[in-house]
Structures are given as structure tokens and as C-alpha cells.
C-alpha positions, 0 to 999 in steps of 0.5 A: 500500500506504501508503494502504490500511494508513493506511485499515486502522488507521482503519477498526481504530480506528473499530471499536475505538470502536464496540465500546466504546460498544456494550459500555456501551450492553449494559450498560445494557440489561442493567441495565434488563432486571434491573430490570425483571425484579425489578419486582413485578407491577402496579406500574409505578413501576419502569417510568415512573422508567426512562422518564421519569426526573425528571419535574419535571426534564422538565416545567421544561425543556419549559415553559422551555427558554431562561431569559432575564435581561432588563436594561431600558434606560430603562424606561417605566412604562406604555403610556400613558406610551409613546404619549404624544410620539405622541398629544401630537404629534397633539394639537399638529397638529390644534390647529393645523388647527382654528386656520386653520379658525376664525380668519381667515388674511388681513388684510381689505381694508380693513384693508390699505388702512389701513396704509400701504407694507404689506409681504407679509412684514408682513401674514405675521408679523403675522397669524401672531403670533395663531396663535403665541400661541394655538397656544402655548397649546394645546401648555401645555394639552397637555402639563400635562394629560400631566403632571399630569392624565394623570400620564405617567412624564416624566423632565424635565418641563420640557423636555417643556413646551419641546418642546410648545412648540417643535413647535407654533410649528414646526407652526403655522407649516407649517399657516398657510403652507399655509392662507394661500398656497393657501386651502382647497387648503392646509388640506386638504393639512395634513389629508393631512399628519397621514394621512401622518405617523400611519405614517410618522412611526413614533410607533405602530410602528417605521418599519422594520415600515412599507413602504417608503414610509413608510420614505422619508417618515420623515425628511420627517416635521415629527412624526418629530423632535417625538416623538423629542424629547418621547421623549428627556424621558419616558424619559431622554436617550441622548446629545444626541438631543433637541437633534438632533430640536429 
């Protein structure tokens, strides 16, 4: 008997309720019935008012239903300006190909025999230290044409110029390894390099779009560092990211 009059004064309550919300909602009608009953004939503007109600009101939500204020942390001018750690990145890479396709990686024989108690790492360094310098050369061009013919947004130019540098003699090194330990093998697994690094080293889109491959290969990626650091210049440092990827 407890429960059954516990359940009556809600099911008395909850009538209660409706009762009020049916007598305003009676109301209303009543109020738009009368309106509508002193409307003249033909004009319809009474009508559409009760309808629609405001219609700027209506149109400005429908078309903006969500305003947004956005706050833009390290701001980049430009899509050029975006790409170009990527694109200069690339740029370093390839030199250093068409550096191994163009000079002679070993030492002739003839000069082997002219140089006495010739040690392998001798003859490495010693042939590297031309692809060094003219590799060097390479990456300023590159990235004084970033700064002052393309005019790329760069927040520390210098420090641009450094990891150009830094990342060529790094690239140049892999790329004369491969070429002088395994010949033409080697220059072409550098080619396959720069097809797996293009994706996996998320210069173009972020590495989490890339599948899963790619995902793995990213942090084996020389590219992913040499473009996380000619970033952090462009755009602006956040904590010691640059010195991490250098």
C-alpha cells in the first residue's frame, strides 16, 4: 500500500505538470488563432512573422551555427613558406645523388699505388672531403635562394643556413657510403631512399594520415629530423626541438 500511494502522488504530480504546460501551450494557440483571425485578407505578413519569426535571426544561425575564435600558434605566412624544410630537404638529397653520379667515388689505381701504407679509412675521408665541400655548397645555394630569392617567412635565418648545412654533410655522407661500398647497387638504393622518405618522412602530410608503414619508417627517416629542424627556424622554436632533430 506504501508503494502504490508513493506511485499515486507521482503519477498526481506528473499530471499536475502536464496540465500546466498544456494550459500555456492553449494559450498560445489561442493567441495565434486571434491573430490570425484579425489578419486582413491577402496579406500574409501576419502569417510568415508567426512562422518564421526573425528571419535574419534564422538565416545567421543556419549559415553559422558554431562561431569559432581561432588563436594561431606560430603562424606561417604562406604555403610556400610551409613546404619549404620539405622541398629544401629534397633539394639537399638529390644534390647529393647527382654528386656520386658525376664525380668519381674511388681513388684510381694508380693513384693508390702512389701513396704509400694507404689506409681504407684514408682513401674514405679523403675522397669524401670533395663531396663535403661541394655538397656544402649546394645546401648555401639552397637555402639563400629560400631566403632571399624565394623570400620564405624564416624566423632565424641563420640557423636555417646551419641546418642546410648540417643535413647535407649528414646526407652526403649516407649517399657516398652507399655509392662507394656497393657501386651502382648503392646509388640506386639512395634513389629508393628519397621514394621512401617523400611519405614517410611526413614533410607533405602528417605521418599519422600515412599507413602504417610509413608510420614505422618515420623515425628511420635521415629527412624526418632535417625538416623538423629547418621547421623549428621558419616558424619559431617550441622548446629545444631543433637541437633534438640536429
Amino acid at each position: 500500500s506504501d508503494s502504490v500511494d508513493l506511485d499515486l502522488s507521482q503519477i498526481k504530480k506528473t499530471l499536475s505538470d502536464s496540465g500546466k504546460l498544456l494550459s500555456k501551450a492553449a494559450k498560445k494557440i489561442r493567441k495565434t488563432t486571434g491573430k490570425l483571425k484579425n489578419a486582413k485578407d491577402g496579406d500574409n505578413s501576419d502569417l510568415k512573422s508567426l512562422i518564421m519569426g526573425n528571419k535574419e535571426d534564422l538565416t545567421s544561425f543556419l549559415a553559422t551555427p558554431v562561431q569559432l575564435k581561432t588563436t594561431k600558434l606560430y603562424p606561417i605566412d604562406n604555403y610556400g613558406s610551409s613546404m619549404a624544410p620539405f622541398y629544401s630537404t629534397l633539394s639537399i638529397w638529390i644534390g647529393g645523388i647527382v654528386l656520386v653520379a658525376m664525380l668519381k667515388v674511388n681513388i684510381s689505381e694508380k693513384m693508390k699505388k702512389s701513396l704509400r701504407n694507404l689506409q681504407n679509412y684514408q682513401a674514405y675521408f679523403g675522397r669524401y672531403i670533395i663531396f663535403l665541400i661541394v655538397g656544402l655548397m649546394q645546401s648555401t645555394l639552397i637555402a639563400l635562394g629560400d631566403l632571399y630569392y624565394l623570400g620564405i617567412q624564416c624566423e632565424h635565418p641563420f640557423l636555417f643556413v646551419f641546418a642546410c648545412w648540417f643535413s647535407s654533410i649528414v646526407y652526403v655522407n649516407i649517399i657516398f657510403a652507399l655509392a662507394i661500398t656497393f657501386k651502382h647497387i648503392g646509388k640506386a638504393v639512395a634513389v629508393l631512399l628519397v621514394i621512401l622518405q617523400i611519405p614517410g618522412s611526413s614533410g607533405t602530410y602528417p605521418i599519422e594520415m600515412m599507413p602504417e608503414f610509413f608510420r614505422k619508417l618515420h623515425p628511420l627517416m635521415p629527412f624526418t629530423y632535417g625538416i623538423n629542424a629547418m621547421r623549428e627556424c621558419v616558424a619559431g622554436y617550441y622548446g629545444h626541438i631543433y637541437l633534438e632533430n640536429m
